[in-house]
DOGUZA-665168 format. One record per residue (C-alpha): chain; residue in one letter; x, y, z. Coordinates in steps of 0.5 Angstrom, whole numbers, plus 500, padded with zeros to 3 digits. Layout:
DOGUZA-665168
+-------+------+-----+-----+-----+
| chain | resn |   x |   y |   z |
+-------+------+-----+-----+-----+
|     A |    a |   X |   Y |   Z |
...
+-------+------+-----+-----+-----+
END
This chain:
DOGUZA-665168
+-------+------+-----+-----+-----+
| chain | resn |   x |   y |   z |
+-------+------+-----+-----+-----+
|     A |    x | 924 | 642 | 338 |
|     A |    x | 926 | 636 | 335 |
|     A |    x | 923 | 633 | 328 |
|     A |    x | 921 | 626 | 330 |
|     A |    x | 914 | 624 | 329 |
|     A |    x | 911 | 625 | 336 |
|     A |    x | 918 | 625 | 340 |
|     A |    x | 916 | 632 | 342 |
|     A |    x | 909 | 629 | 344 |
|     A |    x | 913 | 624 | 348 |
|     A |    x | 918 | 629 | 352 |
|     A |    x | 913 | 634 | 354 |
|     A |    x | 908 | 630 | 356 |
|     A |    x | 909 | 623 | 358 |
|     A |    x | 914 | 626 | 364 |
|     A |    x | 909 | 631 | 366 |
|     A |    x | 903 | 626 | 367 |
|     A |    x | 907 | 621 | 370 |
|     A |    x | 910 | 626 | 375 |
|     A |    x | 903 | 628 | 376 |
|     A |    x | 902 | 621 | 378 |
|     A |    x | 907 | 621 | 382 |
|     A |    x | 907 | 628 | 386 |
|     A |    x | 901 | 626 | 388 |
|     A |    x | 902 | 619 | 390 |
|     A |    x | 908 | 622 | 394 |
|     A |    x | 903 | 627 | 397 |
|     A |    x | 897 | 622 | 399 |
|     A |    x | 901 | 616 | 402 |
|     A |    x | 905 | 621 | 406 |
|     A |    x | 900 | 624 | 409 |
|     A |    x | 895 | 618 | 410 |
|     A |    x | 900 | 614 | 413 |
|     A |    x | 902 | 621 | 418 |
|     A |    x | 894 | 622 | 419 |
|     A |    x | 893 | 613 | 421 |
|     A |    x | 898 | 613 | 426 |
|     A |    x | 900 | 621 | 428 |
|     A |    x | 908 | 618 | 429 |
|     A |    x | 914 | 621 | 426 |
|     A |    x | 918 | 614 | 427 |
|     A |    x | 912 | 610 | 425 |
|     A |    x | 912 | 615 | 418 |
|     A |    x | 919 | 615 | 417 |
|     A |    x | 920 | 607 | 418 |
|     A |    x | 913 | 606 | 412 |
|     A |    x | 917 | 611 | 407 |
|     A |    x | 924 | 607 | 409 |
|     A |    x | 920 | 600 | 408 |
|     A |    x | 917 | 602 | 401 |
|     A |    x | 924 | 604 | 398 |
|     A |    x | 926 | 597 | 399 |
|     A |    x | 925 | 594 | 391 |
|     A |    x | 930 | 600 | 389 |
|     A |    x | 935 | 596 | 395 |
|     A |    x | 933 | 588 | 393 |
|     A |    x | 933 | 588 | 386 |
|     A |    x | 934 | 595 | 383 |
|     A |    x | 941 | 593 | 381 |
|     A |    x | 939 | 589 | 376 |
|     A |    x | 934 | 593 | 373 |
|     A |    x | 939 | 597 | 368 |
|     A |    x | 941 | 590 | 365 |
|     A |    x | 933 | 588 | 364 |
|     A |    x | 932 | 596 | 361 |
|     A |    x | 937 | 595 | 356 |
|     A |    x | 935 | 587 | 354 |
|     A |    x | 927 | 591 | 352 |
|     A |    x | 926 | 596 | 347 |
|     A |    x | 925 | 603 | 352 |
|     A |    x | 918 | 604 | 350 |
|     A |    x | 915 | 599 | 352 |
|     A |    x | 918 | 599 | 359 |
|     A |    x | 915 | 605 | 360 |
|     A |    x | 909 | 604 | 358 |
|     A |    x | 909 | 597 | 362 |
|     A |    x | 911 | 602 | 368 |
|     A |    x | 906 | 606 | 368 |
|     A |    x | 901 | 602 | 367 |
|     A |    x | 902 | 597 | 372 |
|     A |    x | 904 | 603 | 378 |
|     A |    x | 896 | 606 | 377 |
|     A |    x | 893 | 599 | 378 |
|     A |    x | 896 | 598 | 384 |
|     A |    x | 894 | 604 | 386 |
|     A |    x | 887 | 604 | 385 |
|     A |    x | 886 | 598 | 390 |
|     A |    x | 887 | 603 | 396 |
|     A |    x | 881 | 607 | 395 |
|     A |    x | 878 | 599 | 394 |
|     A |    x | 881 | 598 | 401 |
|     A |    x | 877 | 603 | 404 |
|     A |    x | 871 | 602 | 402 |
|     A |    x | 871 | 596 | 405 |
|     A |    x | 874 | 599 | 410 |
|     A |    x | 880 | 596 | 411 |
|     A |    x | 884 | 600 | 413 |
|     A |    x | 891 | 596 | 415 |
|     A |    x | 898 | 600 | 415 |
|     A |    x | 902 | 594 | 412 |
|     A |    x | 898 | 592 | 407 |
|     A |    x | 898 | 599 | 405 |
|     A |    x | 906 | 598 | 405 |
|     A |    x | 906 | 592 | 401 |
|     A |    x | 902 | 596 | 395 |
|     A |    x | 907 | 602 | 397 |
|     A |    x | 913 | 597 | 395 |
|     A |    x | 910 | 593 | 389 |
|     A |    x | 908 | 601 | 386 |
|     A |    x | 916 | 603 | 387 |
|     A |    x | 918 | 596 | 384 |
|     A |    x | 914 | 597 | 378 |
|     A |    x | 916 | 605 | 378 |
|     A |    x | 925 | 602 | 378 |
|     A |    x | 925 | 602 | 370 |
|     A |    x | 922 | 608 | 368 |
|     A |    x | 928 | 613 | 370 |
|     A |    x | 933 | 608 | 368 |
|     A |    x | 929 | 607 | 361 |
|     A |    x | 927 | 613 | 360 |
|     A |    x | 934 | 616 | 360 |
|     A |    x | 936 | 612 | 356 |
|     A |    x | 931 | 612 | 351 |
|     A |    x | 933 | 619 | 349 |
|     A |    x | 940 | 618 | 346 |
|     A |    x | 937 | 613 | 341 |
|     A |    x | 933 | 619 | 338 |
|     A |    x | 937 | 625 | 339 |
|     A |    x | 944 | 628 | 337 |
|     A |    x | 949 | 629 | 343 |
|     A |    x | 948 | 636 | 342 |
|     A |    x | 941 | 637 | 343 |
|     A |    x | 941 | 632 | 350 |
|     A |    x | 942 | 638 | 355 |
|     A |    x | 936 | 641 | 352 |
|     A |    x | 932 | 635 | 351 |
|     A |    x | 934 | 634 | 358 |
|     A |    x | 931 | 641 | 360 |
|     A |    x | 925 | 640 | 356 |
|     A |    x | 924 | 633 | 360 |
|     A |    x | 925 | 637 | 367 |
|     A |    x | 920 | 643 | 365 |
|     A |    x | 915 | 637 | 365 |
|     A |    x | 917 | 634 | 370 |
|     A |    x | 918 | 640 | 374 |
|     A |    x | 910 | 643 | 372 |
|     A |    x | 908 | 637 | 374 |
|     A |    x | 912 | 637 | 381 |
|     A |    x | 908 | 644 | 381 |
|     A |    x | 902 | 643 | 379 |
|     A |    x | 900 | 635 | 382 |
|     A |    x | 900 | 638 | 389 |
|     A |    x | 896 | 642 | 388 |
|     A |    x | 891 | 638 | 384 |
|     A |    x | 891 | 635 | 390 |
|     A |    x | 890 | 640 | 395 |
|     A |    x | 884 | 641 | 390 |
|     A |    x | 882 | 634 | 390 |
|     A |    x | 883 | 634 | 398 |
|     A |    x | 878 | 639 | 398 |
|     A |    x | 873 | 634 | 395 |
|     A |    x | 874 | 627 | 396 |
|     A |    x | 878 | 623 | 402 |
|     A |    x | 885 | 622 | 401 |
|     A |    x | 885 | 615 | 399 |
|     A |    x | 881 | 617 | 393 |
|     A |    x | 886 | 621 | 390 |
|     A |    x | 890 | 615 | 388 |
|     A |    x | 884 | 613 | 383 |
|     A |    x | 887 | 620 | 380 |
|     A |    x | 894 | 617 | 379 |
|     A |    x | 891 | 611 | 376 |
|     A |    x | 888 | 617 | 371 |
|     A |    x | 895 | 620 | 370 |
|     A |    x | 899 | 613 | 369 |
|     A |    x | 894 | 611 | 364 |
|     A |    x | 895 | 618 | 360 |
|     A |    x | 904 | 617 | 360 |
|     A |    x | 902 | 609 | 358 |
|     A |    x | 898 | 611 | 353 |
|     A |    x | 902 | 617 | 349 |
|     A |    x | 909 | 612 | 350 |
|     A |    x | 906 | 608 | 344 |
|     A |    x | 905 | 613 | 339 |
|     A |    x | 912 | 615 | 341 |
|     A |    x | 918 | 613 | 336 |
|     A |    x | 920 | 607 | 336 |
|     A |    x | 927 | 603 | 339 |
|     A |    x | 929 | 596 | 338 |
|     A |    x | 934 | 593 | 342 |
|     A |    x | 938 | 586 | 338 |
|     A |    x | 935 | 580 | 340 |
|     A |    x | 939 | 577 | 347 |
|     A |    x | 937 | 570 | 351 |
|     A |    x | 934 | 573 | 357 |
|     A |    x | 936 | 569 | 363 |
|     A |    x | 938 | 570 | 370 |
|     A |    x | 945 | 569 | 368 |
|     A |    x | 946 | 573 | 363 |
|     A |    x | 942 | 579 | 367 |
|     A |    x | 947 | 579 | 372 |
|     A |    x | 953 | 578 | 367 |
|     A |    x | 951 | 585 | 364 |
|     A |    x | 949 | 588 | 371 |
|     A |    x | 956 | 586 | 372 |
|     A |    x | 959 | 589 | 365 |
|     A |    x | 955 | 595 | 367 |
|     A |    x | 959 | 596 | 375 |
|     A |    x | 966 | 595 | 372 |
|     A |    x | 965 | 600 | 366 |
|     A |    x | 964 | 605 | 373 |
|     A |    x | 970 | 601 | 377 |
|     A |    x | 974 | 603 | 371 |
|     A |    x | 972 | 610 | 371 |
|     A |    x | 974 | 614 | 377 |
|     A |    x | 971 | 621 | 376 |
|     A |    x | 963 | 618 | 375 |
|     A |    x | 964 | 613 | 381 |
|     A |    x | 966 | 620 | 385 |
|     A |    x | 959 | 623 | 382 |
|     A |    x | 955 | 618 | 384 |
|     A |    x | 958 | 617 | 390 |
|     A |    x | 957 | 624 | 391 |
|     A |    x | 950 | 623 | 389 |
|     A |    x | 948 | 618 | 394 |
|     A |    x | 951 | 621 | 400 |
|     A |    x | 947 | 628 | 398 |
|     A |    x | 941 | 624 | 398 |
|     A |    x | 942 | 621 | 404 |
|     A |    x | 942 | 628 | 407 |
|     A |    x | 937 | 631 | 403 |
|     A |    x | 932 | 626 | 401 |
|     A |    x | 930 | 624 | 409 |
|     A |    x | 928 | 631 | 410 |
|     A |    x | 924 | 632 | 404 |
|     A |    x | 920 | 626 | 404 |
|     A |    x | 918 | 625 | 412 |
|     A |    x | 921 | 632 | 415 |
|     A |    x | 916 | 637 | 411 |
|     A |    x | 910 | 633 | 413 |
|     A |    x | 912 | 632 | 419 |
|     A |    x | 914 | 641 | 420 |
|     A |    x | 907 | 642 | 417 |
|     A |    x | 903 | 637 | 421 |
|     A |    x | 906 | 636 | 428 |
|     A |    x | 910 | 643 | 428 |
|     A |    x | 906 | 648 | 424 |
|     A |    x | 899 | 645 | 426 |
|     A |    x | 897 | 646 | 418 |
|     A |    x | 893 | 640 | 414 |
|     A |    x | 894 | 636 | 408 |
|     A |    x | 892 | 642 | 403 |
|     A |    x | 898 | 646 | 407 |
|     A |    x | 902 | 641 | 405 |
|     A |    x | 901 | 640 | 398 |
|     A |    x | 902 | 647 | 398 |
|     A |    x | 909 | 646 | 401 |
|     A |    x | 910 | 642 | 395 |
|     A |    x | 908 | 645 | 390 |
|     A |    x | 913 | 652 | 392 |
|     A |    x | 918 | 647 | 390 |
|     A |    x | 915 | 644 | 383 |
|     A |    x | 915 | 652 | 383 |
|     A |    x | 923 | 653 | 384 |
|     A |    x | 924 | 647 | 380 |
|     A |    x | 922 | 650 | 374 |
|     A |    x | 925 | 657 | 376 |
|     A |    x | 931 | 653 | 377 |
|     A |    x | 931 | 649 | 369 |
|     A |    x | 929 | 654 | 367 |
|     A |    x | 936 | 658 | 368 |
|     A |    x | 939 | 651 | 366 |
|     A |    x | 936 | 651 | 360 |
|     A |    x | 939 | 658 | 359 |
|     A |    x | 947 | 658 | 362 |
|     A |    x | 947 | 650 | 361 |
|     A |    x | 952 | 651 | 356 |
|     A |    x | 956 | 657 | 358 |
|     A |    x | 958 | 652 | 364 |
|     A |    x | 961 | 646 | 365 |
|     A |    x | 956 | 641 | 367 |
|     A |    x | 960 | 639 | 373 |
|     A |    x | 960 | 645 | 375 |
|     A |    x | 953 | 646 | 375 |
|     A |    x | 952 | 639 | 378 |
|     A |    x | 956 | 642 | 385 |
|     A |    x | 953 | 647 | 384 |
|     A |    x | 946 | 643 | 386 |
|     A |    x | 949 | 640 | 391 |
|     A |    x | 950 | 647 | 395 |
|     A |    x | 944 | 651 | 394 |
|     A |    x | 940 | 644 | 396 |
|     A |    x | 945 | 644 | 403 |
|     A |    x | 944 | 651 | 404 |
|     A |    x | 936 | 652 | 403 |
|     A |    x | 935 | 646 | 408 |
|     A |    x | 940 | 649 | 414 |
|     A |    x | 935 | 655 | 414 |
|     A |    x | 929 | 650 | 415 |
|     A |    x | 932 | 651 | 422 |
|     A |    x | 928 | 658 | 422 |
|     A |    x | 921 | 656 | 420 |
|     A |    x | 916 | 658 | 424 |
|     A |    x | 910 | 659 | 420 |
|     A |    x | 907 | 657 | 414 |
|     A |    x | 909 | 662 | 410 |
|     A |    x | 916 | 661 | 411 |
|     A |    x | 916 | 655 | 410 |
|     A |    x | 913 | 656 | 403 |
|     A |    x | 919 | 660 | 401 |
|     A |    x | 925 | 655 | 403 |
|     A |    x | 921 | 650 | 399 |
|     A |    x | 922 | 654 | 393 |
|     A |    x | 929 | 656 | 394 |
|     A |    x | 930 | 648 | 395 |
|     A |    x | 927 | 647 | 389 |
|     A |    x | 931 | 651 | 385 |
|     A |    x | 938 | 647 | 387 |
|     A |    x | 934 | 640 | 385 |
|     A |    x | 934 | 641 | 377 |
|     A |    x | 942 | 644 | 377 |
|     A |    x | 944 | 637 | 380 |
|     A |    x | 940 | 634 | 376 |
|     A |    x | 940 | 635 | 369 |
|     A |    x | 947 | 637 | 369 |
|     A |    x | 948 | 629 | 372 |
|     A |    x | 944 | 626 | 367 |
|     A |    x | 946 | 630 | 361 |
|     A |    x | 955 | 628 | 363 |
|     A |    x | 953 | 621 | 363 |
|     A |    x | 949 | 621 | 357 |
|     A |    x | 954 | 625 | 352 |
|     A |    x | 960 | 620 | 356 |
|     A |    x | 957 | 612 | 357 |
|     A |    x | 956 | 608 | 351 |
|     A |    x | 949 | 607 | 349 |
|     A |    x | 949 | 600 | 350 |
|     A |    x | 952 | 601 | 358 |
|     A |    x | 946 | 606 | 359 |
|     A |    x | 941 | 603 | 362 |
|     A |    x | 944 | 599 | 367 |
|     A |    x | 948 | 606 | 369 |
|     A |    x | 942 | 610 | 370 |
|     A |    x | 940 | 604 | 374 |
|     A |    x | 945 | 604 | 378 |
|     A |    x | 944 | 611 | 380 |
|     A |    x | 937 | 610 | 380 |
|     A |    x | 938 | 605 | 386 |
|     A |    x | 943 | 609 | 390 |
|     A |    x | 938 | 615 | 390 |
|     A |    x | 933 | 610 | 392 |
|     A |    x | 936 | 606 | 397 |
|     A |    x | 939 | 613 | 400 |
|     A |    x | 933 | 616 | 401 |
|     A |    x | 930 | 609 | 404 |
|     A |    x | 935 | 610 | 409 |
|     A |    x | 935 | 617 | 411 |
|     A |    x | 927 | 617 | 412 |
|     A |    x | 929 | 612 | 417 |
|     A |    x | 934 | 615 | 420 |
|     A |    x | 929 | 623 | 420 |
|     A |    x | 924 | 618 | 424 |
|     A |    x | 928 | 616 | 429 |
|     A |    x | 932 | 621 | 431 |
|     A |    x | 926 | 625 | 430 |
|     A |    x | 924 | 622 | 437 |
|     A |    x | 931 | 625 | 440 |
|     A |    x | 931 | 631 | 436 |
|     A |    x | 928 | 637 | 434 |
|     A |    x | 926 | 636 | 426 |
|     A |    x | 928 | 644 | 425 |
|     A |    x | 936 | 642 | 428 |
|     A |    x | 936 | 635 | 424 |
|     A |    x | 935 | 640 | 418 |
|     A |    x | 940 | 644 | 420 |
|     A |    x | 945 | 639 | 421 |
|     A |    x | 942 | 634 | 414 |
|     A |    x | 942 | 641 | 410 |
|     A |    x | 951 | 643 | 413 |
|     A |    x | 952 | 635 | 411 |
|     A |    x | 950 | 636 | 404 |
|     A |    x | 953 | 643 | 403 |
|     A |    x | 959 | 639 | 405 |
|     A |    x | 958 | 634 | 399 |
|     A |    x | 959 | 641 | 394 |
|     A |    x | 965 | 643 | 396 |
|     A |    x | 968 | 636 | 397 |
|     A |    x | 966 | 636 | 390 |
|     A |    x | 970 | 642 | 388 |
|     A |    x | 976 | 639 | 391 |
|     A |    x | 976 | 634 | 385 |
|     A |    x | 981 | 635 | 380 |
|     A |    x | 976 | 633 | 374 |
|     A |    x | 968 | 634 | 376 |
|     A |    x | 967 | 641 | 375 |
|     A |    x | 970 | 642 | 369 |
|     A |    x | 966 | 635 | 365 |
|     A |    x | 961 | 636 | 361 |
+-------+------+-----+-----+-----+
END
């Protein structure tokens, strides 16, 4: 572990409560807006239209991450992320049960949620040594992966109990606690810079030509935005979808589905954790991409409950390959004034592919069987992995 006053604090416990939130935010919108309309289109078009901050202004949030010490991004992110949320359950008392308000709360809560990834991973560098990163790295995963096993079924728990709009008091909770442990972490400064509108654009820019003119990270991101597009849509409309419309199941069904893939995600960092330094990293990040592609194509197969379970869990091993290896490339090969808007360049391609792609499962899930859009999304990503071995350069980075 590492010796800085509180930095293990802040690693293992900031993710896992952020996360926690978010796991089940992730699972109660969904489903809210699922159990509200009972459409698959109108489900995938509301998961569209929430992503849309990443794709108006995420660009720009690296520049203003990198204005900001790290710490007091996070802490303004989270907080802000937990009141927005506990104004659902506000609504609903008052019985104000309107699809596009709940849309509008959904867009400013991811809007909020932009600087924390990209603050986050650049926070780290500021505090550890290169050779300790893919470790930190790990460490940060396990949280984050704990809390993607343990928040849904928090929320399958809580379903048992309250309405599913009173779970978002619940995440106000969580929020709180990442807000609060983030003060007590160890410090970062940044040089004091004029903030304005044209200086943010100047270093977004700085932070696009850096990628320009290095070709090997443009292919990775490139990389990582085509598999987002062809597994994030799948994952965020088609599971609930399978479970609700196919497999007749409930919330609590759901949130179980969910939490199988938290459980992967933790087998899977922690076998990062263990071969991550015996492999090139780029290896490990193709690697990701495959196991991601292939676990879907046998979504097509699903029958039952169980079977679902179990490919959510093998899905779940590939994410953590993809990730910390991706993350931890770029954070020993960036300059550290470059590394925020970097991670929010990454950040909103993730976001705005998985956007897009829950848009395009809504609709085609009007043609489509959802199990044969698995199929066809999971050969897509595959796909991308071996294109990634055909580079002359990405497999062996590290």
């Amino acid at each position: 572990m590492f010796q800085k006053k509180n930095l293990n604090l802040f690693l293992l416990t900031v993710p896992l409560s952020n996360s926690i939130a978010r796991s089940i935010y992730d699972v109660a919108f969904i489903w809210l807006i699922l159990d509200l309309t009972n459409s698959e289109k109108i489900t995938g078009l509301v998961a569209m239209t929430t992503y849309l901050p990443a794709i108006l202004c995420g660009l720009f949030i690296g520049a203003v991450v990198d204005l900001f010490p790290k710490t007091r991004m996070i802490s303004f992110s989270t907080i802000m992320q937990g009141i927005i949320l506990a104004m659902i359950p506000v609504l609903f008392f008052f019985q104000i049960e309107s699809i596009w308000i709940l849309v509008l709360l959904a867009f400013f809560h991811n809007a909020f949620g932009l600087p924390m990834v990209p603050a986050f991973n650049a926070y780290l560098p500021t505090q550890i040594e290169k050779e300790g990163l893919l470790k930190a790295n790990s460490i940060v995963n396990i949280s984050w992966q704990t809390a993607v096993l343990i928040g849904p079924i928090i929320a399958a728990q809580l379903l048992t109990i309250y309405n599913v709009e009173n779970l978002f008091l619940f995440c106000l909770f969580f929020y709180f606690i990442a807000a609060s442990i983030t003060t007590l972490a160890p410090k970062d400064y940044v040089e004091k810079e004029e903030i304005s509108l044209k200086r943010i654009v100047s270093k977004t820019y700085e932070g696009i030509i850096f990628l320009k003119n290095n070709s090997t990270f443009t292919f990775i991101i490139i990389l990582t935005l085509l598999s987002n597009l062809f597994v994030m849509g799948p994952a965020v409309v088609g599971i609930p979808v399978l479970v609700k419309l196919y497999l007749s199941g409930s919330a609590a069904d759901f949130a179980l589905a969910e939490a199988f893939i938290g459980l992967g995600m933790l087998v899977g960092t922690a076998t990062v954790y263990r071969i991550g330094n015996r492999y090139p990293h780029g290896l490990l990040f193709l690697l990701g991409l495959f196991i991601d592609g292939a676990s879907f194509c046998f979504y097509y197969f699903v029958e039952n409950l169980n079977q679902l379970n179990l490919l959510s869990f093998l899905h779940g091993i590939g994410i953590p390959f993809l990730i910390i290896s991706r993350v931890s490339i770029m954070q020993k090969n960036i300059p550290e004034k470059l590394l925020g808007r970097v991670f929010a360049i990454i950040s909103i391609s993730i976001l705005s592919m998985t956007a897009v792609s829950s848009g395009i499962i809504g609709s085609l899930a009007e043609f489509l069987d959802i199990r044969t859009i698995f199929l066809l999304f999971g050969i897509l990503a595959g796909l991308c992995g071996i294109a990634g071995l055909l580079h002359p350069k990405i497999r062996f980075l590290n």
